[in-house]
C-alpha positions as CSV (number, residue, x, y, z in Angstrom):
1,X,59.7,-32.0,28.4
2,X,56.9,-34.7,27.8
3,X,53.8,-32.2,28.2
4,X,56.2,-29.6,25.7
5,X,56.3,-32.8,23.6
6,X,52.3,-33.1,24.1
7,X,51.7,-29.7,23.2
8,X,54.1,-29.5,20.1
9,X,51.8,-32.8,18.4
10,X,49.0,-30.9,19.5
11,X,49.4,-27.6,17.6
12,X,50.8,-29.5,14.9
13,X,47.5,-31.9,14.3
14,X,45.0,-29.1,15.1
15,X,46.8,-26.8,12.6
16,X,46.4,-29.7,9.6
17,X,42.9,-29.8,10.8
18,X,41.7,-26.0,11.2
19,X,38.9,-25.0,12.9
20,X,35.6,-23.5,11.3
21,X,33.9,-20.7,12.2
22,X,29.6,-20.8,12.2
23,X,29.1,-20.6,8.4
24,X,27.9,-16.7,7.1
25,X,28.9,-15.2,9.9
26,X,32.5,-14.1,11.5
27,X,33.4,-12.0,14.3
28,X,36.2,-10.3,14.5
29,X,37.7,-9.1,18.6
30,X,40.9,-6.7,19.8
31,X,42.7,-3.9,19.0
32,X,41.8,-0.2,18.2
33,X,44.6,-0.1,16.4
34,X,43.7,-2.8,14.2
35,X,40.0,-2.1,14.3
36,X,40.6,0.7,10.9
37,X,42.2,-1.9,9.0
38,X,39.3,-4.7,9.6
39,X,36.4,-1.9,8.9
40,X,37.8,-1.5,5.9
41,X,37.5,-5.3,5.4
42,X,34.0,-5.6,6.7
43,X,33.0,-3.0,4.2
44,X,34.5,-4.9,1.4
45,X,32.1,-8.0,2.3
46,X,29.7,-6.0,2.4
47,X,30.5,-5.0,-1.4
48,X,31.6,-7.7,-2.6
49,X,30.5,-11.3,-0.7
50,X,27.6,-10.1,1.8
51,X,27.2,-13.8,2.4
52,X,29.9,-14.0,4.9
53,X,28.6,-11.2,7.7
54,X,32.3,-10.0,9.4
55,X,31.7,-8.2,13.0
56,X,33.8,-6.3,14.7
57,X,34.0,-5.3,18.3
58,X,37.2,-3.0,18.9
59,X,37.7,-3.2,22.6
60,X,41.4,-3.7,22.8
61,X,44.3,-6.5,22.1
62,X,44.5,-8.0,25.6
63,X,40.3,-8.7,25.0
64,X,40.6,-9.9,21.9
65,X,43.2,-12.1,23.1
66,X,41.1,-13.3,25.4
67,X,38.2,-13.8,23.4
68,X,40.3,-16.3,21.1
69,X,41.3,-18.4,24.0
70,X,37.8,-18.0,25.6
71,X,36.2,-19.5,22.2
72,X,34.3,-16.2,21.9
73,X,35.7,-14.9,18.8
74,X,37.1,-16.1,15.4
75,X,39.9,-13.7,14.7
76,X,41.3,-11.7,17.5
77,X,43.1,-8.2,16.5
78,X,46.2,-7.7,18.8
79,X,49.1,-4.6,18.3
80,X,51.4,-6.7,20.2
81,X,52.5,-9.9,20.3
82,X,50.7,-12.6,22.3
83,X,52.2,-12.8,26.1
84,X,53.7,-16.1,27.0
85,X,51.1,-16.4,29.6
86,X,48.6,-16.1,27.3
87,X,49.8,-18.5,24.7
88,X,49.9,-21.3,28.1
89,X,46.4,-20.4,28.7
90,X,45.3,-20.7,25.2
91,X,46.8,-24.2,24.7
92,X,45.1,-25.2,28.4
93,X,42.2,-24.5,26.9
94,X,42.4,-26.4,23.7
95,X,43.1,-23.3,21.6
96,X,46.6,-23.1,19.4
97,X,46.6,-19.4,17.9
98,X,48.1,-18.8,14.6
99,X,49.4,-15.4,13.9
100,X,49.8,-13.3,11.1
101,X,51.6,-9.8,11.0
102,X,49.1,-7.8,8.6
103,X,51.0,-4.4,9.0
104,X,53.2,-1.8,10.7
105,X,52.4,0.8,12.5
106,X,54.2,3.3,14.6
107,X,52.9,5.4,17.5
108,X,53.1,9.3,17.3
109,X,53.2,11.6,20.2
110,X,50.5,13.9,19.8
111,X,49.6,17.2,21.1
112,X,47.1,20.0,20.6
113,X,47.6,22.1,17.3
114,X,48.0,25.2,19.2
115,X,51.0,23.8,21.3
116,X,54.0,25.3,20.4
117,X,56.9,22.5,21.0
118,X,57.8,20.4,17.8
119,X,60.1,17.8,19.5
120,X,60.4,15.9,22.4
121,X,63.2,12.9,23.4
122,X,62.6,9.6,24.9
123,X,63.7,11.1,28.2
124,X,61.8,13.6,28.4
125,X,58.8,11.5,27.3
126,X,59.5,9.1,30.8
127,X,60.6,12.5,32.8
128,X,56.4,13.5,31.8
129,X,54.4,10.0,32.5
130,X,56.7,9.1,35.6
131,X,55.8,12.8,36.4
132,X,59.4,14.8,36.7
133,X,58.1,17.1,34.5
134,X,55.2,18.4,35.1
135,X,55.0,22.0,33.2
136,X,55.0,22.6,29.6
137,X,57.6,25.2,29.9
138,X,60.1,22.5,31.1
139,X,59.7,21.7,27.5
140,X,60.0,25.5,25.8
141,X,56.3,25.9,26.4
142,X,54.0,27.4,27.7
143,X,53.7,27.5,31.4
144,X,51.0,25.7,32.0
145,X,51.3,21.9,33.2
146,X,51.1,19.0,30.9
147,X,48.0,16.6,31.2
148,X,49.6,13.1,29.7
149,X,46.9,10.6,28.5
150,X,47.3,6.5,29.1
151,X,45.8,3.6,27.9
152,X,44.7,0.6,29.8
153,X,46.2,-2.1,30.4
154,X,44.7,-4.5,27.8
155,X,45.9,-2.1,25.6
156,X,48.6,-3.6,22.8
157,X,49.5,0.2,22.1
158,X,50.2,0.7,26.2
159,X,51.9,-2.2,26.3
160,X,54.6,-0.8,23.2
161,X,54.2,2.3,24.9
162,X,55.3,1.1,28.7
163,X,57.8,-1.7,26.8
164,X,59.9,1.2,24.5
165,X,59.1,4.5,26.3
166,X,59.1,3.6,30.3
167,X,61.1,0.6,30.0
168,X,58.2,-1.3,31.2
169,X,57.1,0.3,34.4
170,X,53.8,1.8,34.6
171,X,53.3,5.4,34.8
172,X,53.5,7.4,38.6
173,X,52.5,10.8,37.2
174,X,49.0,11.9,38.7
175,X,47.8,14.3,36.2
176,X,46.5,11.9,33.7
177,X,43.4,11.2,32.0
178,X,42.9,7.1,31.2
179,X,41.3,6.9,28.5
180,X,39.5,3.1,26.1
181,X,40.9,3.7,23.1
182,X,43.0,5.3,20.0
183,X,39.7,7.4,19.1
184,X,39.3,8.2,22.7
185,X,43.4,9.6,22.9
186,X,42.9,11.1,19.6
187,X,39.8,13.8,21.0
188,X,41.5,14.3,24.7
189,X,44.6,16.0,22.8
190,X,42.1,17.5,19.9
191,X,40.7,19.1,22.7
192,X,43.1,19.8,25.4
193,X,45.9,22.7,25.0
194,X,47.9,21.2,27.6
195,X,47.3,17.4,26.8
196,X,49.8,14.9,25.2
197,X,49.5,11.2,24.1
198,X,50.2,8.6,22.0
199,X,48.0,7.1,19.3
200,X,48.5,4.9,16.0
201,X,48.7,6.3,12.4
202,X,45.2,6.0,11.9
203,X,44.6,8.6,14.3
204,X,47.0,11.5,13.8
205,X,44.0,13.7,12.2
206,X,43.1,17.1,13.8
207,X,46.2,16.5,16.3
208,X,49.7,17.9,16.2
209,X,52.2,15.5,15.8
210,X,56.1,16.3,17.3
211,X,59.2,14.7,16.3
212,X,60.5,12.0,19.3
213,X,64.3,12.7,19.2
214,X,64.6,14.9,16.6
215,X,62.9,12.2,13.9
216,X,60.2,12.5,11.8
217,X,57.2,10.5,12.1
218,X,57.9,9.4,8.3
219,X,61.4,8.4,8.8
220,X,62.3,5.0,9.0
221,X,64.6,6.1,11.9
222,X,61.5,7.1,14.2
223,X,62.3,5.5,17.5
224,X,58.3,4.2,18.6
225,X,56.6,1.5,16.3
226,X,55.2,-2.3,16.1
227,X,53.9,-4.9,14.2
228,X,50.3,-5.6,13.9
229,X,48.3,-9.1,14.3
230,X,45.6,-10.9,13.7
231,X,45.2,-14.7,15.3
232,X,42.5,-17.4,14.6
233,X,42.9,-20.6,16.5
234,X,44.6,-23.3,14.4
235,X,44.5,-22.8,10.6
236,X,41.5,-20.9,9.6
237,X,39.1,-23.0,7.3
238,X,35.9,-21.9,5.7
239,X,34.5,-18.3,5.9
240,X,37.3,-17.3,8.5
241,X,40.3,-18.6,6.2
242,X,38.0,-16.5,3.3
243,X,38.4,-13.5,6.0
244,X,41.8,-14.3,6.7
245,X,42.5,-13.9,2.8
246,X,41.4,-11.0,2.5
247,X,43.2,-9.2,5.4
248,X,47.0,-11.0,4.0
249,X,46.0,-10.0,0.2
250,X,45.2,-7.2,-2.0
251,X,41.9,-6.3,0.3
252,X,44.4,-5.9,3.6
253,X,46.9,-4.5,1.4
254,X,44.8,-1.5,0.0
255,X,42.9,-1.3,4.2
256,X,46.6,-0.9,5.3
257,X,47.3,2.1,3.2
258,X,43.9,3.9,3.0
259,X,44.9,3.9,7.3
260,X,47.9,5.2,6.6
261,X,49.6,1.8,8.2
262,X,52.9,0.7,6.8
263,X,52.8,-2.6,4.5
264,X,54.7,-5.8,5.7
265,X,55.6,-6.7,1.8
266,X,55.8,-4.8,-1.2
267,X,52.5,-3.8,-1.8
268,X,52.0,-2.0,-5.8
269,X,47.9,-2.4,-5.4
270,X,46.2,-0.9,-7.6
271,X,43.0,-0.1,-4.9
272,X,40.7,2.0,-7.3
273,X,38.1,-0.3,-7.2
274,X,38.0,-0.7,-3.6
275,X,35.6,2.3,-2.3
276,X,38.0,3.1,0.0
């Protein structure tokens, strides 16, 4: 109770204070997911306040995580929420994350345009990574067996993958391709016939995309779908809380749609003058 107690004043007098970032420049670490969104961003600096230089290296939420709590990065992208684990490690080493949602986003099963299924359920979904089902025409397909693809681990999209699909055990079927990232699932279905994965909105181009119980992608209903995150450590100050601004107002707000994301408020934007 005493070292809770410790913590609790802890957050509370580092988040009055805030923590500043090296002025001009702030860099930006996590999620593929995320990484359309704070493009988008960056590009608007660019535009419109090139004296605050915004990097981004999209190599996946657990990493950015880890760069927050490792003091190697100002904002960390994550499209899941931080692990309790993580949070312990962060405050061990005198970081206290603060999180903001900046969108939704839901996670389509994808599979090559020539494919001719249109719907899949939840079971069948575990039956294919667990590998019970190993043949597309288990399915009404072709006969021809299904290549699933996976994430790794530091993924925040395997992670809501493993948590609402497997009910969070990892994969046991063999014929899989492992692949970095949402770009990286997006081309082994664009160029598979027999390949299936899961990617974010962002990434649903040049793919076919099947309904997961008989739902729609655009319903409401669809069963597969998470918040997205950023996290600086303590309140942001400076040019990261400037960066921070633009990802929670009208800059984030017009990123979020251009991706195709879903907004966490009611966002009329008019975004004409945003280049994107």
């Amino acid at each position: 109770m005493t070292q809770t107690r410790v913590w609790l004043v802890g957050l509370l007098a580092l988040a009055l204070c805030g923590f500043a970032a090296m002025t001009g420049e702030v860099q930006i670490n996590g999620s593929t997911t995320v990484g359309p969104i704070a493009t988008l961003v960056q590009q608007w600096f660019i535009s419109n306040n090139p004296d605050i230089v915004v990097t981004i290296s999209a190599t996946g939420s657990g990493t950015g995580i880890a760069a927050l709590i490792n003091g190697t990065t100002d904002i960390a992208m994550h499209s899941r929420p931080m692990k309790n684990a993580e949070f312990g490690k962060a405050v061990e080493n005198g970081v206290f994350p603060v999180i903001y949602t900046i969108a939704r986003d839901k996670i389509a099963v994808a599979v090559h345009p020539s494919n001719p299924v249109d719907t899949i359920t939840l079971e069948q979904l575990y039956g294919i990574w667990m590998g019970t089902i190993t043949n597309w025409s288990e399915l009404g397909g072709n006969d021809e067996p299904i290549l699933f693809g996976s994430r790794d681990t530091s993924s925040g999209t395997y992670g809501v993958w493993t948590d609402i699909v497997l009910d969070d055990a990892d994969y046991t079927g063999t014929n899989v391709a492992v692949v970095a990232g949402n770009p990286e699932m997006q081309e082994l279905v664009r160029n598979n016939t027999n390949a299936i994965g899961y990617v974010g909105l962002a990434f649903v181009e040049g793919v076919k995309i099947i309904m997961v119980d008989g739902i729609e992608l655009t319903s409401s209903a669809y069963p597969i779908g998470r918040a997205l995150f950023i996290s600086t450590n303590g309140l942001p100050t400076g040019d990261v809380a400037t960066v921070v601004d633009a990802f929670m107002g009208r800059v984030g707000g017009c990123a979020t749609l251009a991706e195709k994301f879903i907004s966490v408020w009611p966002c009329a934007c008019d975004c004409s003058d945003m280049g994107f």
